[in-house]
N, C-alpha and C positions, 0 to 999 in steps of 0.2 A: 613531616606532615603525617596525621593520623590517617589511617585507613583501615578500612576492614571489607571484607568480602561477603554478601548477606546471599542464599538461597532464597525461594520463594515459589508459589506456582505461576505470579506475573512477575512481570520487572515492576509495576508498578509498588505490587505488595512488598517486594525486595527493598527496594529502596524505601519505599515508608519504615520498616524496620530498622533498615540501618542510620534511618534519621533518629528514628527512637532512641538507639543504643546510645547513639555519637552525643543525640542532644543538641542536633544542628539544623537550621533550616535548609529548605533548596537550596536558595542563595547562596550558603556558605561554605558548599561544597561541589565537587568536580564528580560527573557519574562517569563511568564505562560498565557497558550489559557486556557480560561476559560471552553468557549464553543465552538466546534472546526468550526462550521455554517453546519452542516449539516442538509437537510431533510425541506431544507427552510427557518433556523432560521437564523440569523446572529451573525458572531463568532463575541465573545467575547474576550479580552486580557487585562492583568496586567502587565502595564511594570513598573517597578522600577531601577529607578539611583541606580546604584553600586560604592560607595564610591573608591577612590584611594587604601584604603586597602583590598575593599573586590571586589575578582575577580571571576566572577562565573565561570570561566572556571579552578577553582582550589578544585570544590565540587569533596569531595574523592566518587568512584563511591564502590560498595560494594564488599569488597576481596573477598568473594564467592558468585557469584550472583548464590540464587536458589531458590528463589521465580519467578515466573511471572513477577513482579513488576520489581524484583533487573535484570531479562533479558532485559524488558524493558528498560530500564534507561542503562544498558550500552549500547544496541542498538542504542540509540537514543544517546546517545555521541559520538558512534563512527560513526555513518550516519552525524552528525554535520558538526563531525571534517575531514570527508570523502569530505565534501561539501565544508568548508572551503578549503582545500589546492587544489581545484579544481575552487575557485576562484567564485564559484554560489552563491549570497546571497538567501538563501531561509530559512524557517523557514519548522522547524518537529515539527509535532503534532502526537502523540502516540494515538490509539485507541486499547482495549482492549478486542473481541468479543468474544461469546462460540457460536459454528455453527456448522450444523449437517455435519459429516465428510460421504465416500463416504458409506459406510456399514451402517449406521444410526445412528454410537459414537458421542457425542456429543464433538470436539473438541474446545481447548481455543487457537486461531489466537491473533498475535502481528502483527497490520500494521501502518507501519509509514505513513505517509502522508505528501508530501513534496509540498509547496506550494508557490511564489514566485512571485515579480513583474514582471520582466521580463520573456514576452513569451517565445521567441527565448533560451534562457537558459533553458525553463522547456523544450523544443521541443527537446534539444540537450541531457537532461537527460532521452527522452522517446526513442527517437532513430526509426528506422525504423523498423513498426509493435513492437513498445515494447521491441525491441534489445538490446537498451542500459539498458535500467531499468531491464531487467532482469540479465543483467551481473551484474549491479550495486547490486540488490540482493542478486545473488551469492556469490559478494564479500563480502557484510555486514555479510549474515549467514556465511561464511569463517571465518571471523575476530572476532563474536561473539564466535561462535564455541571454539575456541581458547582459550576464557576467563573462560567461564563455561562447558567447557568441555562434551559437546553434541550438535547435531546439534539443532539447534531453531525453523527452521522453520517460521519464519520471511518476510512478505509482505512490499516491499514497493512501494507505490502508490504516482506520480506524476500528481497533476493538476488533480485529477480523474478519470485518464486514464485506471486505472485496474476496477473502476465502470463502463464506460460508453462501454469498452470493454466487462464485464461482464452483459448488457443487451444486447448488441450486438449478443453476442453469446448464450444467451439462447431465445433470437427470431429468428439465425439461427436456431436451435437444433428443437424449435417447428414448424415450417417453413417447414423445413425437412421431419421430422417426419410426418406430413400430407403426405406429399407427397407420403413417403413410403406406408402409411396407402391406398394412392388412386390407387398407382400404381401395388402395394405388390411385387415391386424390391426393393434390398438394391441401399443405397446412401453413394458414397464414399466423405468425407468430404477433403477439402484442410488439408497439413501438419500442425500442431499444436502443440505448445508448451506444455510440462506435465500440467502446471495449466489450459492451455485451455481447454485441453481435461479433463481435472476432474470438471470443469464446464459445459459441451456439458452433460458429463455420471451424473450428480447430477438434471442435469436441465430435463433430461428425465425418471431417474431412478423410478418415482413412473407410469409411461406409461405402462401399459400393451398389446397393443395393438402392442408394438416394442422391440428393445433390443438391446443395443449397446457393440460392440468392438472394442480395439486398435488395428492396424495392421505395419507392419513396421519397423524399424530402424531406431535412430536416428532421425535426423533435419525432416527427411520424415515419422515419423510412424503419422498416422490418425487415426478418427474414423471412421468404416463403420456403418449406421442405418441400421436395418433388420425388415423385420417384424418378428410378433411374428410367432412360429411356433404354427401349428394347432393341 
């Protein structure tokens, strides 16, 4: 089988090249992101032609996924196959992180990263404020759920949007939190999503000077900042 390994600044752009070179469609090749480009580097990919007999869309996924890994890997076939019949050509790249959870446990995060030529498509999978991608979520850990029989817990990130969302809001949080510190009223933050809000309370939680809680119901519960009490 032919192969060749393409650089690029996206995986996306990688692969569209090395379709170019090969002269092969999606369909009729097998990807691995080498290096996914993050952090400044430029991703890397291995595309190989997939012979008439061998269809990558027929690798058996593992009857009882219960490793990390094995949840991995059916996630990422069923975000695929989730994309395919939704008509988006885009490429997932699985990253595997351990990051300090909100109590200070060190948890192990599965985030796909969804990546894609077309804007207008990644924009319709982000949705308004993150609307759609989060439903999209929903459905994935739904549908994982189902296979391995617990919930996963499972990120998936379009075009970077959960990064650059997630600096976003912890220069809200710090932003904030000055304020409270100058004024010593609390500040009631706009409604927010569970993962927002566990990044606002992670991103201040080592602050002594303040102290944050959810308040609320639903679509509308927030966080208020407080100062510390004396």
């Amino acid at each position: 089988m032919k192969s060749i390994e393409i650089s690029a600044r996206t995986v996306a752009e990688a692969v569209e090249l090395a379709l170019s070179q090969l002269g092969k469609d999606r369909d009729e090749v097998a990807i691995a992101v080498l290096v996914a480009g993050e952090a400044g580097e430029e991703a890397l990919v291995r595309v190989t032609v997939v012979d008439d007999d061998d269809d990558p869309a027929t690798d058996v996924l593992p009857a009882r996924p219960t490793s990390l890994q094995d949840v991995q890997q059916v996630a990422q076939r069923i975000l695929e196959d989730l994309l395919e019949r939704m008509s988006i050509h885009a490429y997932v790249t699985p990253v595997v992180a351990r990051v300090p959870g909100q109590r200070g446990e060190i948890e192990e995060t599965i985030t796909l990263h969804v990546e894609g030529a077309d804007e207008e498509a990644m924009g319709l999978l982000i949705g308004r404020r993150g609307e759609t991608l989060r439903s999209l979520q929903f459905l994935l850990n739904l549908l994982v759920s189902r296979r391995v029989q617990k919930w996963p817990q499972i990120v998936v990130d379009v075009g970077n949007y959960r990064q650059r969302r997630q600096e976003s809001l912890e220069g809200l949080a710090r932003r904030m939190a000055e304020r409270v510190r100058q004024t010593g009223r609390p500040i009631v933050l706009e409604p927010m999503a569970a993962y927002e809000r566990r990044i606002v309370h992670l991103a201040l939680r080592e602050d002594k000077t303040i102290y944050t809680e959810s308040s609320g119901e639903g679509e509308n519960r927030k966080i208020v900042i407080f100062p510390a009490k004396a």
